[in-house]
N, C-alpha and C positions, 0 to 999 in steps of 0.2 A: 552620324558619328558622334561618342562623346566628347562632350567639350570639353578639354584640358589648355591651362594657360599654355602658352608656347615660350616665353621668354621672364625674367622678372622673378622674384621670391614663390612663387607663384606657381613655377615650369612644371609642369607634369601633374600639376593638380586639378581640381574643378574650382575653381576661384570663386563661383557664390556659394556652394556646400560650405567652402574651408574657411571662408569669411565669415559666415554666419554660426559655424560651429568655434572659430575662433572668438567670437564677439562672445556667446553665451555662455561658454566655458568660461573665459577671461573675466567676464563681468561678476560670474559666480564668485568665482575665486578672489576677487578684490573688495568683494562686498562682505565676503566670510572672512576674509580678512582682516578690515576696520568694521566690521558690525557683527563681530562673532554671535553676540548674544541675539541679536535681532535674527541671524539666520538660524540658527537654531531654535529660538519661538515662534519664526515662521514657517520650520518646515515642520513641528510640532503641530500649528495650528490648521496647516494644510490635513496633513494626516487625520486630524480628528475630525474635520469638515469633509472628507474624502472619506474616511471609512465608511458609513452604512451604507454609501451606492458601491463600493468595491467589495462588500460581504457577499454581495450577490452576483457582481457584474464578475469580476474575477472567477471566481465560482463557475461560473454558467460558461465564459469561456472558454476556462482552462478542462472542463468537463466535455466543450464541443471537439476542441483540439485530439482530446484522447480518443473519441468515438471516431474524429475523422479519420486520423492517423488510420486506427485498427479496418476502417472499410476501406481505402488506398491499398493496406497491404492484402486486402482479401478479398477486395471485391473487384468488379470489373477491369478497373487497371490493375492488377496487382502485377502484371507481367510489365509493363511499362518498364524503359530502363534508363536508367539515368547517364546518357549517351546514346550512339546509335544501336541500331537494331540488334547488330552481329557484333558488338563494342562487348569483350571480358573485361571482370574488375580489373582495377588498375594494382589491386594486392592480394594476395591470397589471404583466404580468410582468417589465418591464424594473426597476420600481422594486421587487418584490420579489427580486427578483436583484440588485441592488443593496444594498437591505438585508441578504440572507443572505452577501453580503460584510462589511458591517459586523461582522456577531456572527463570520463565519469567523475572521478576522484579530483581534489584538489583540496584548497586551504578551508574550502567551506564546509567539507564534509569533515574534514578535520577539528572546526573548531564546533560542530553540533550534534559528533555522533556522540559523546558524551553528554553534553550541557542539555541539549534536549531531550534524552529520555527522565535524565536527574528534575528537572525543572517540570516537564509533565510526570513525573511522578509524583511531585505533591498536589496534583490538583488538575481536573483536564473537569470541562462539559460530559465525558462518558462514563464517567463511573460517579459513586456516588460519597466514596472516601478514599481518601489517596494515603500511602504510606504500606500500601501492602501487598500480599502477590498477584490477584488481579490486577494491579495497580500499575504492578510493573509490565505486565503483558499489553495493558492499553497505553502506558506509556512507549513501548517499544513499536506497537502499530502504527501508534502516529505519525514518531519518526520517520518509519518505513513512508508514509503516505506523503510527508510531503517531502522525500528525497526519493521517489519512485516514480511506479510507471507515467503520473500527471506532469513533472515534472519534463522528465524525458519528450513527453510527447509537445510541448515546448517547442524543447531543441530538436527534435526530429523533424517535425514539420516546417521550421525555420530553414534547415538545412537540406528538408527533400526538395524544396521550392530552391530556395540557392542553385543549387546541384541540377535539379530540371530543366533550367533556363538557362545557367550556363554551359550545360554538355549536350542537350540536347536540341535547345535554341540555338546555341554558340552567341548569348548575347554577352554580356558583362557581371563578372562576380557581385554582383552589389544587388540588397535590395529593390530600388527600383522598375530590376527585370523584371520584376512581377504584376509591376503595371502594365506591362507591354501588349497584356491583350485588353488589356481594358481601355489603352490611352493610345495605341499605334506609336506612331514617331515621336510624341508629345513626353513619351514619358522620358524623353534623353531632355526635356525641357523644364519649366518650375517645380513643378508636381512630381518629378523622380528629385528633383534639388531636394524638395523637402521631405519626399520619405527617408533620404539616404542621411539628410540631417539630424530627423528625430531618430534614427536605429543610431548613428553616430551618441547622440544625447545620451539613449538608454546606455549603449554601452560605456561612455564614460565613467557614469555615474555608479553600472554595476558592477566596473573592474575597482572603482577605487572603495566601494562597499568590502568587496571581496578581503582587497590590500589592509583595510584598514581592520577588521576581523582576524587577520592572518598577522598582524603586526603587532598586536594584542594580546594576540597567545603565543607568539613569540618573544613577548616581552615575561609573560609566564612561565615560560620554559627557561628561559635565565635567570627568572626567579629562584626556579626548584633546583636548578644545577650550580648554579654559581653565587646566590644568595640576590642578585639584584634585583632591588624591590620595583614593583611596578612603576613608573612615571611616566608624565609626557613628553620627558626631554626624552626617555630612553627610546620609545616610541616613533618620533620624530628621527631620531638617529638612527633608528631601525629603520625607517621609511625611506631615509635618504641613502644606506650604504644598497637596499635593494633595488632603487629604483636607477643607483648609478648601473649596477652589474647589469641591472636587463637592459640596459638603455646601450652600453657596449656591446652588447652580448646582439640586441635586434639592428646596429649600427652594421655592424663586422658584417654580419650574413653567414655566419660561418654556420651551416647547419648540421655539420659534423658534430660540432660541439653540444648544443641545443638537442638532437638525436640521441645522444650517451647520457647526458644531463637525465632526459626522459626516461634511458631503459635506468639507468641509476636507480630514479625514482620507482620502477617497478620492482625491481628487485628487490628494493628496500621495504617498498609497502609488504611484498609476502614475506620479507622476513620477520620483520614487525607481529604482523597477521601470524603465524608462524608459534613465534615466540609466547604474545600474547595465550595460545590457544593452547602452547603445552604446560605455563607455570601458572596460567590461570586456571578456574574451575572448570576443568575442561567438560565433566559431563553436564553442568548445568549449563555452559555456553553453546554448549552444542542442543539442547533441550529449547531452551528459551529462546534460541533463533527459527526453528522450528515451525514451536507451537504461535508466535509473534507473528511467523512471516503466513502461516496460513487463517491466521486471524487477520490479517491487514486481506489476502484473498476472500475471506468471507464479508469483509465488513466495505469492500472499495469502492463499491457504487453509493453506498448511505452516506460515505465519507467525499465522496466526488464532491455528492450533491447537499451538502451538509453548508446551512447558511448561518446556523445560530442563534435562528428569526426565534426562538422562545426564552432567550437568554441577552442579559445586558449587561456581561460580565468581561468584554473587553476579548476574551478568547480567541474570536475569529478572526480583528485587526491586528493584534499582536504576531496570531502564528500566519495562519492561511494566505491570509492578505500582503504580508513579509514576502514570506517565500513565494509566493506567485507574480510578485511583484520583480522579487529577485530571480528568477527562474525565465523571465519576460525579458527584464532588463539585458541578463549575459547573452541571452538568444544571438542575435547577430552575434557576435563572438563566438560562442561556441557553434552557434548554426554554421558557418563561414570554416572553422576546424572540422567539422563531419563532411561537411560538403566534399572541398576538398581530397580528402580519403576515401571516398565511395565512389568513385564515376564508375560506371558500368555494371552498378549495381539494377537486378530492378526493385521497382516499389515493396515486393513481398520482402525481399531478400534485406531490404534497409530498415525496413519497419519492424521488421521480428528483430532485425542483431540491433540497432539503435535502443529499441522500447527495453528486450528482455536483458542484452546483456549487460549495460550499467545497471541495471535495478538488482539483479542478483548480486554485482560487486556490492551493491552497496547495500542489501538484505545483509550479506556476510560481514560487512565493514561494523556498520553499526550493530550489528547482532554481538558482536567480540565486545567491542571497544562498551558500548553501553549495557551490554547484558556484564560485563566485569564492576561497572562501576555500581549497578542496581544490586549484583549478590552481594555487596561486600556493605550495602546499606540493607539488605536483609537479614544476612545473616552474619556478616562482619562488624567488624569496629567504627563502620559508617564513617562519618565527618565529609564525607564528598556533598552531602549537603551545604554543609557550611558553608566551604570553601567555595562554591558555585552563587549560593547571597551574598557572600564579599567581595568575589571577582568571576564573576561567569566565565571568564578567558582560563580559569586556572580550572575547569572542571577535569581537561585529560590528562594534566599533570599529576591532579590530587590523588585521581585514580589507580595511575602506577607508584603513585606513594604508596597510600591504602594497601596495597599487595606486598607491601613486607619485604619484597626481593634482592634489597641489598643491593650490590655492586652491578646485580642482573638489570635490576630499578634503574639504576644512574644511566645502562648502556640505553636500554627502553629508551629514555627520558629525550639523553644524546640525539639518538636517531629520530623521535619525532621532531625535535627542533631542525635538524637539520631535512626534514623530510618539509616542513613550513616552509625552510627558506627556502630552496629546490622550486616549490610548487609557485611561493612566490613571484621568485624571478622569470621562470617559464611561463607566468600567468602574465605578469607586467608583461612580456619580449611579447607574448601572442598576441595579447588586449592594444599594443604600441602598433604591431604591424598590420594588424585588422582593421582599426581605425584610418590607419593611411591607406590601406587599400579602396576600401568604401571613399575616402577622400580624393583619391586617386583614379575613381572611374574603373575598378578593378583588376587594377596594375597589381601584380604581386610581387613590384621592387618599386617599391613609391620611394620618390626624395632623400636621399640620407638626412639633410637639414631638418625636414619637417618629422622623421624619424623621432631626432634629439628633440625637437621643438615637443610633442607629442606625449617622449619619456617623462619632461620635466612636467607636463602639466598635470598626466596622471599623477606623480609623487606628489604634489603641489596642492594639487585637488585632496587628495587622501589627507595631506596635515594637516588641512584646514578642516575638515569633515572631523577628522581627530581631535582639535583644538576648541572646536564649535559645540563637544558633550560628548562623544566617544559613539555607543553602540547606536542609542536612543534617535542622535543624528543622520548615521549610517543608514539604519534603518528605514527613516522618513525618507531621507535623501532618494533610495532606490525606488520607493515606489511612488513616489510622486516622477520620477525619470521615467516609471515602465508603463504608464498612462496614456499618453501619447502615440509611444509604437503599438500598443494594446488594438489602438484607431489600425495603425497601418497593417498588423497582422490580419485582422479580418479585411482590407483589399485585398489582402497575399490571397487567399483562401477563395474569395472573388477572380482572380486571375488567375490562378492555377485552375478553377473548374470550368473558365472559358477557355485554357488552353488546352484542357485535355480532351475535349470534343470534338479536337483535330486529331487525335491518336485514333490510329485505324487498331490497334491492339482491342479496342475496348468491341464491346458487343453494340453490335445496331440495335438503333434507337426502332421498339415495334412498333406497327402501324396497325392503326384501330382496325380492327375486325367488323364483318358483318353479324348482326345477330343470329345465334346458332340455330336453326332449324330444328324443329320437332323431333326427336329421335327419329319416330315410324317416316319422316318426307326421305330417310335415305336407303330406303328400302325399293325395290325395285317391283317391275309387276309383279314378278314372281315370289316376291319377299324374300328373296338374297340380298344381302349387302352389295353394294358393287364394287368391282374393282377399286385399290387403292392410284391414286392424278400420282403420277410423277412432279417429279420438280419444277422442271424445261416446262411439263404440260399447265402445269400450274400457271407459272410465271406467264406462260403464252397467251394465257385467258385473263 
């Protein structure tokens, strides 16, 4: 049974998980605190000592995760299901596609479908001059490559294992189900404390990445709307009016609320999307997302496996290693969100809607939003350059500058800010209750107290990561976080292929043959072939 304290600050939790993710959170935070500068030249010096084993190691296995994904859904388990045998989804597909909308999108896609095609457009390892219309096509691949299928396959395999072992074992929501065939009863012992501590770590560190990205270019969006100029108090004040709402908001439980919040946010992204694609260039955005997205299909595998071993120009730590990093870190978070909405799914049927359907929202996201901002530096009055070397957080605002729209401009501008905060807050409320639940032994109504305890450290964490250099921070921050669980993901991958050797679904394991005979030895005196053995006869002999 897992261990939950019974009495004490304590009640309902795992007391050495909560302790020890209590102690390294807190110490983080005290030390970025009074040593701003020291933790931010430490996590700087990390990263630079940590990049050329992660150009590769990332690489190699965020390239195994994709290929295992794709044979899970197609090979011999693909029928598997995540529940019992005779177990239908728990939603119909329309509202599960729906919801894997929800977790696709969010503040991050937000604040790079712009800044990253603009920023690879002046300069990427694949082309050999930037500033032009190839330029912009391998600028818009990239994109694609690292907010697509590699990505995905991330959170999908995070969340097929979650999902496997709690619907179909009926063990406990939390990562260290997945020790369970590797470790028997042991794993409700040190060895599950500590995977569930370091998925606890990664995802701390990659919800307040998220926040403080999201906090940034909503500090930008009140720039363009209301004149207020970037700062860190506003910043910080930004941090703190969000992280109160989510923290009431994941308090209450009120998931009516949280539910409308979401379809809100859906409604608002296609209208957005919508908007965008009638006042914008609409036949060049409908062109360049296209020829972009079947470019990223031609070129996915060079780009999988792409280390940068002939180049020493910073490229692959900066992008790859980022996002892989961050893509690793949110996993339990977002794995933990898919899980939950797929039971009775099987492996075919999660791996195709997981892998294809976010990557299309977001071929179509960033195809708008960056294919607007690249025409108008083609063939427009540009400056979205500029405004992306003075402040990268203002790239999506500049863009619906850039578009001349007037009053149309200002509603745009409105609605992405409030589409930030929105995703914000539902970011923090999900990031709050996921972390209690993994703390919680996979109670999915952990502690009210440790709820609030939780809110504040996320927000806390995010000001200080804010305070300590802004993106540069951020950045380090997460992928020195996603290192660790990196370790524990390949156990996962280890325990799920010991557990699935118990599914009678899959095909039996052959058994070596005798060496074939001669053609002519089956021929008979008469040289007819003989009768074809039955089965029964077969197996009898």
């Amino acid at each position: 049974m897992y261990r939950q304290a019974e009495s004490g600050p304590l009640k309902g939790m795992n007391p050495r998980v909560t302790l020890i993710a209590m102690v390294v959170v807190v110490g983080a935070l005290i030390y970025g605190a009074f040593f701003t500068e020291r933790l931010a030249a430490g996590l700087a010096a990390a990263r630079a000592f940590t990049g050329p084993f992660l150009e590769w190691y990332y690489v190699l296995l965020v390239a195994f995760l994709l290929l295992f994904m794709i044979w899970l859904g197609t090979g011999r388990y693909k029928n598997v299901r995540l529940g019992g045998d005779f177990e239908q989804p728990e939603f119909t597909f329309f509202s599960w596609v729906s919801m894997l909308f929800a977790a696709g999108t969010g503040v991050g896609i937000l604040f790079w479908a712009v800044a990253q095609p603009i920023l690879q457009f002046q300069g990427n390892p694949f082309i050999s001059e930037g500033m032009g219309p190839d330029a912009a096509r391998v600028a818009m691949r990239l994109t694609y490559f690292h907010w697509g299928l590699n990505g995905w396959a991330i959170f999908s395999f995070v969340a097929l294992v979650l999902a496997y072992f709690a619907y179909r074992w009926h063990l406990p929501l939390t990562i260290r189900s997945a020790l369970q065939p590797l470790l028997g009863e042991r794993y409700l012992g040190r060895w599950g404390d500590l995977v569930d501590s370091l998925a606890v770590f990664g995802t701390v560190f990659g919800i307040a990445t998220t926040l403080g990205l999201g906090v940034q270019q909503m500090n930008a969006g009140l720039q363009s709307l209301f004149g207020l100029a970037p700062s860190l108090m506003m910043q910080l004040l930004v941090t703190f009016i969000i992280m109160s709402i989510a923290t009431v908001s994941v308090v209450s439980g009120v998931k009516r609320g949280v539910r409308l919040l979401s379809e809100a946010n859906f409604w608002l992204s296609l209208a957005v999307v919508a908007c965008l694609l009638l006042v914008g260039p609409t036949q060049y955005l409908i062109a360049i997302t296209i020829e972009s997205a079947g470019d990223y299909i031609q070129h996915l595998m060079s780009m999988t496996f792409h280390t940068n071993a002939t180049r020493d120009d910073g490229w692959q730590a900066e992008w790859t290693v980022f996002f892989w990093g961050w893509w690793l870190a949110w996993s339990p978070f977002v794995g933990m969100f898919i899980a939950r909405v797929s039971r009775g799914r099987t492996f075919r049927e999660f791996v195709m809607g997981v892998l294809l359907v976010p990557t299309v929202i977001t071929i179509v996201w960033i195809g708008l939003f960056g294919g607007t901002a690249l025409y108008h530096e083609l063939f427009g009055q540009g400056g979205i350059i500029a405004a992306v070397e003075e402040d990268i957080a203002m790239a999506l605002f500049a863009t619906i500058e850039a578009m001349g729209l007037g009053v149309i401009g200002q509603g745009l501008s409105l609605a992405l800010v409030v589409l930030i905060a929105t995703y914000l807050i539902t970011s923090a409320n999900a990031g709050t209750l996921v972390i209690n639940t993994i703390l919680a032994g996979g109670d999915p109504e952990p502690p009210t107290a440790h709820r609030i305890l939780w809110g504040a450290v996320l927000g806390l964490l995010t000001a200080v990561l804010l305070v300590a250099g802004g993106l540069e921070t951020l950045q380090a921050a997460v992928i020195m976080a996603a290192i660790p669980f990196s370790v524990v993901v390949m156990l996962m991958v280890w325990g799920l292929l010991r557990a699935l050797h118990r599914e009678r679904f899959a095909a039996r394991t052959g058994e070596r043959a005798e060496a074939p005979r001669e053609p002519w030895a089956d021929l008979d005196d008469a040289g007819s072939t003989p009768s074809p053995v039955s089965d029964d006869e077969l197996h009898k002999g």
